[in-house]
C-alpha positions in Angstrom: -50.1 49.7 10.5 -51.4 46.8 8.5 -55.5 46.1 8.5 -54.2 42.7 10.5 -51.9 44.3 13.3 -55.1 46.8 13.6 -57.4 43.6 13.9 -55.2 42.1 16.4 -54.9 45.1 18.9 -58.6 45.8 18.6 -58.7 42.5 19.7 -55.9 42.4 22.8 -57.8 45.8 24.0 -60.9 44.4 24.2 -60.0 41.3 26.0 -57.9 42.8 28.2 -59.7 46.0 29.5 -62.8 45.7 27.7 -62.2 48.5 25.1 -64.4 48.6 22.3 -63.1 50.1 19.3 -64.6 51.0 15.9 -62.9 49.8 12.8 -62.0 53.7 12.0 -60.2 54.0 15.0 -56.8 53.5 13.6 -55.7 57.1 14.0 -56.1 57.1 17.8 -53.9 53.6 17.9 -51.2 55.4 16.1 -51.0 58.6 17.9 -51.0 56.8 21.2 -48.6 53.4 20.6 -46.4 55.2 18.6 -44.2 56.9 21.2 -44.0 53.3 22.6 -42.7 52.1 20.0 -39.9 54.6 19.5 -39.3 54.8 22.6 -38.1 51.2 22.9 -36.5 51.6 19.9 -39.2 50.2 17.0 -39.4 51.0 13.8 -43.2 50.7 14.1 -46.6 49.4 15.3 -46.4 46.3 13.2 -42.8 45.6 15.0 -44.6 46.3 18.3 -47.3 43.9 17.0 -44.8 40.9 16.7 -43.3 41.8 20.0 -46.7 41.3 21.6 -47.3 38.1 19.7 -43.7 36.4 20.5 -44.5 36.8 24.2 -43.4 40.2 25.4 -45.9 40.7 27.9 -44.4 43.9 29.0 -45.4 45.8 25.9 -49.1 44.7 26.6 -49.2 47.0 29.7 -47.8 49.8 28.3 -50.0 49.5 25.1 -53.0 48.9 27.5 -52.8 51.9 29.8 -51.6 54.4 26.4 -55.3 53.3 24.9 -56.8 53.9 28.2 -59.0 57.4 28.8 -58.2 59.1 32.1 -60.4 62.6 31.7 -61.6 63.9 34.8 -62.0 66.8 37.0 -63.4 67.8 40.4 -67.5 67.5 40.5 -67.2 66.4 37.4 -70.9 66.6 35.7 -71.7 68.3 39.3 -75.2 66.5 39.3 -74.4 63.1 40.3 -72.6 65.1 43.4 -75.9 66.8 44.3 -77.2 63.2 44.3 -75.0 62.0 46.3 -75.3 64.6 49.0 -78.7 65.4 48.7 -80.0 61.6 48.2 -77.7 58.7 49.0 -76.2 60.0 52.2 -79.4 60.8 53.9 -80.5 56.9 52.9 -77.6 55.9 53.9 -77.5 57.3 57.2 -80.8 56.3 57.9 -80.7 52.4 56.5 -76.4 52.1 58.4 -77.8 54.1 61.8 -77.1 50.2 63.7 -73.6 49.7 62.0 -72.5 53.3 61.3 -70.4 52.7 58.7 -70.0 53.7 54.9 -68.1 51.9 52.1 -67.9 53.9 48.4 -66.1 51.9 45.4 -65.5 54.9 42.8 -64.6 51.6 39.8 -63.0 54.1 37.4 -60.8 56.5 39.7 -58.5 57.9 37.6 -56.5 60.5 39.1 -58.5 61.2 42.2 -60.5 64.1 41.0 -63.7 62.2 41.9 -63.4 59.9 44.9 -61.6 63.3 46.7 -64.7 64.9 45.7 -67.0 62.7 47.1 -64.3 62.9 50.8 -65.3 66.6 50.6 -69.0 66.2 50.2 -68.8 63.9 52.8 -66.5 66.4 55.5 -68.8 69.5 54.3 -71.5 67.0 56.2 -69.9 68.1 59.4 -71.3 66.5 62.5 -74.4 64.4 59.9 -71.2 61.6 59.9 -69.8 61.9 63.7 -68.6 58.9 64.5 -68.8 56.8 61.3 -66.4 54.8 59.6 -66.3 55.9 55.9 -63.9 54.0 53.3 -63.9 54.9 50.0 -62.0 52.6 47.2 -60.6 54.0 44.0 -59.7 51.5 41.8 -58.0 51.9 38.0 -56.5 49.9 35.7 -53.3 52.3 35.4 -50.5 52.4 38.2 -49.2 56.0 36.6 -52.8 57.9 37.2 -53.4 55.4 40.9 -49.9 56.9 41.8 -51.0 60.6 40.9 -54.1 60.0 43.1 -52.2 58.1 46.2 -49.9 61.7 46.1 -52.9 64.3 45.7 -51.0 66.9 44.4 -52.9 68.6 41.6 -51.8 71.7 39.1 -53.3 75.3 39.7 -55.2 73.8 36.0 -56.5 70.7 38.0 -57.6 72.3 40.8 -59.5 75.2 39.0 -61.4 73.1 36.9 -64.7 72.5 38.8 -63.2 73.0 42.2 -65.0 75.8 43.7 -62.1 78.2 45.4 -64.0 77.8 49.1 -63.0 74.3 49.0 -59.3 74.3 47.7 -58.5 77.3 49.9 -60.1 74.6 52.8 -59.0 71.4 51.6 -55.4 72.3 50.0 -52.2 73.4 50.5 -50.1 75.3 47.9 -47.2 73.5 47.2 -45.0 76.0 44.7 -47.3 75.9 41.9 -48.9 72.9 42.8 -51.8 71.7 45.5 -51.8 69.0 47.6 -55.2 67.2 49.1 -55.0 67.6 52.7 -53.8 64.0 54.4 -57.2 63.6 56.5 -59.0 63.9 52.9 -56.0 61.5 51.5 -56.9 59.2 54.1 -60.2 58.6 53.5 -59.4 57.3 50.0 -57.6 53.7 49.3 -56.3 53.0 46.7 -56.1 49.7 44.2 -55.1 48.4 40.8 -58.5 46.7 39.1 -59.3 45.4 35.7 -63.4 45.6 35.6 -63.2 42.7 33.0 -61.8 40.7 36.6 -63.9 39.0 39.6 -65.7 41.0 41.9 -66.4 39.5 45.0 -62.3 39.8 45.7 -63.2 43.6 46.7 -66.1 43.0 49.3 -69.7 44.5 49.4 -70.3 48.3 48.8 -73.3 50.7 49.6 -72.4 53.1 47.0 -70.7 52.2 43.8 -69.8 55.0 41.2 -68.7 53.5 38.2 -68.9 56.7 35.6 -67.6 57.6 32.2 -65.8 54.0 31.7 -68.6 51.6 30.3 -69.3 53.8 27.1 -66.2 52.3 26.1 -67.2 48.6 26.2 -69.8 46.4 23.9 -73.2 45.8 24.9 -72.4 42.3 26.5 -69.7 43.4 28.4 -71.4 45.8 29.7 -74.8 43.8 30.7 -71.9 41.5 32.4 -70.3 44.2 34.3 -73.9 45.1 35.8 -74.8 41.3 36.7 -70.9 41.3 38.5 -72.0 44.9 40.1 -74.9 43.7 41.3 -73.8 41.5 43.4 -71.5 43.4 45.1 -74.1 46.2 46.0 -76.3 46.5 49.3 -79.4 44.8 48.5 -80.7 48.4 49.2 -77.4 50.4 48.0 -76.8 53.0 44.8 -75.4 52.8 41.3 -74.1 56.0 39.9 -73.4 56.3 36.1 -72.3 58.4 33.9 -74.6 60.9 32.1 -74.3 58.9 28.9 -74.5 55.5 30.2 -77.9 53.6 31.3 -78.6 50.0 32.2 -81.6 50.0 30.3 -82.3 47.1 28.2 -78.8 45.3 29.6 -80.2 44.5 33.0 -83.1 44.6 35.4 -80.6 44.1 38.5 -80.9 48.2 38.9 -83.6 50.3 38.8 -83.6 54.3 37.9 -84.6 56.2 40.6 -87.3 58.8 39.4 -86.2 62.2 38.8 -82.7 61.4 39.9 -80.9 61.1 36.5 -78.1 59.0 36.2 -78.7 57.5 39.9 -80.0 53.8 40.1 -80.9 51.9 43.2 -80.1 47.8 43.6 -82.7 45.5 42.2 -83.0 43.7 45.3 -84.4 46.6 47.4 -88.1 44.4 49.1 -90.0 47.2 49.6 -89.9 50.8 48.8 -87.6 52.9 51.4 -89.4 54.9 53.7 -88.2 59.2 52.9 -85.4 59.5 55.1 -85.8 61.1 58.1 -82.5 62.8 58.2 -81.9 66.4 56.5 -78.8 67.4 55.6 -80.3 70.8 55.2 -78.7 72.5 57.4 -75.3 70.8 56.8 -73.1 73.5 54.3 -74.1 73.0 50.6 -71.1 72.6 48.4 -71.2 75.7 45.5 -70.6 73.1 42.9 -69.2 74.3 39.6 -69.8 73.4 36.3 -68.0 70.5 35.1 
């Protein structure tokens, strides 16, 4: 691969998902465009490259969801979990008690692992949630790991990482050597195709938006414009959730951390302080989260 078909694909990533690579990232190019090329019968990157460039728009897919990260696992990080159930949902009830209704956008859904975690927390709530409507959207840039997630059938490697047993044995059924999500759980989750470098508003307002472990790839201005877009989606009074490494400090004042809640940001919009909620979920079952 020459410096100028690097230069070019850095470039098509970036405009087109909002990659960010580093000039010493040619290793990872070529370990994961490589079977591409072969596989449509290329001698190379550089003749991929030209393909690209005369028009083939085909290749730019495929070369867009090989460079695209899709690690995750069940409660992965586990604390933004805990915040979830511990801190959202009680606001949530308390601020939606008129409307009774929920909507989650997990913006980086991957295979499923984390918006069928968040349906669990929510069905471990028990009775807390009689009687509301509860949507969750996962959205993902690649059909192959949207498709994985529609199915919810995981591998006994899947399912045992982070997964505490108590909640597969409850919420899956072995299929040979495989698990499937349970269809109640599968039906809580929709599922849609979304480039975060796209508009919004197409995808409607949200009280919840987890949007974890995908913005460490992206430049500083893309970023700040991905919060400015977020925030307008959000409740005036709804929740960010990031991932452990990822902060909108210093890219936008639209969210605000909420104190001793790490990772966990409230909308910018918010009037007034919230009141504490009045609703416990103390006595609702407590998820035995595992280590992620």
């Amino acid at each position: 691969m020459t410096p100028p078909d690097y230069e070019y694909l850095r470039k098509l990533l970036k405009d087109h998902s909002g990659l960010d690579l580093s000039a010493d990232k040619q290793y990872l190019i070529e370990s994961r465009l490589l079977p591409i090329a072969r596989k449509a019968g290329l001698s190379g990157i550089s003749d991929l490259v030209q393909k690209m460039k005369s028009g083939a728009s085909h290749f730019i897919a495929e070369v867009v969801e090989a460079m695209t990260t899709n690690e995750t696992f069940f409660f992965r990080d586990k604390v933004p979990f805990e915040h979830f159930r511990d801190a959202i949902v009680p606001a949530i009830l308390q601020a939606r008690a008129t409307r009774k209704s929920i909507r989650i956008w997990c913006a980086a859904g991957s295979t499923g692992q984390e918006p069928y975690s968040l349906a669990m927390c929510l069905k471990e709530m028990g009775t807390a949630l009689s009687g509301w409507r509860v949507e969750i959207l996962a959205t993902d840039l690649s059909q192959d790991v949207l498709e994985k997630s529609r199915a919810g059938i995981y591998s006994q490697f899947e399912v045992q990482r982070g997964l505490p047993i108590q909640l597969l044995v409850k919420y899956f059924k072995q299929i040979g050597e495989l698990w499937q999500i349970n269809p109640e759980l599968r039906a809580m989750v929709q599922h849609r195709s979304f480039n975060l470098l796209h508009d919004f508003s197409q995808l409607g307002s949200f009280d919840v938006i987890f949007c974890r472990n995908v913005l460490i790839y992206f430049d500083q201005e893309t970023k700040a414009n991905v919060f400015s877009r977020l925030a307008r989606i959000v409740e005036p009074d709804g929740f960010l959730v990031l991932g452990a490494a990822e902060t909108v400090v210093g890219l936008t004042e639209a969210f605000k951390p909420v104190a001793d809640r790490r990772s966990l940001y409230r909308s910018g919009q918010m009037r007034a302080p919230q009141a504490r909620p009045a609703i416990s979920l103390m006595a609702a079952p407590r998820l035995a989260m595992a280590g992620g």
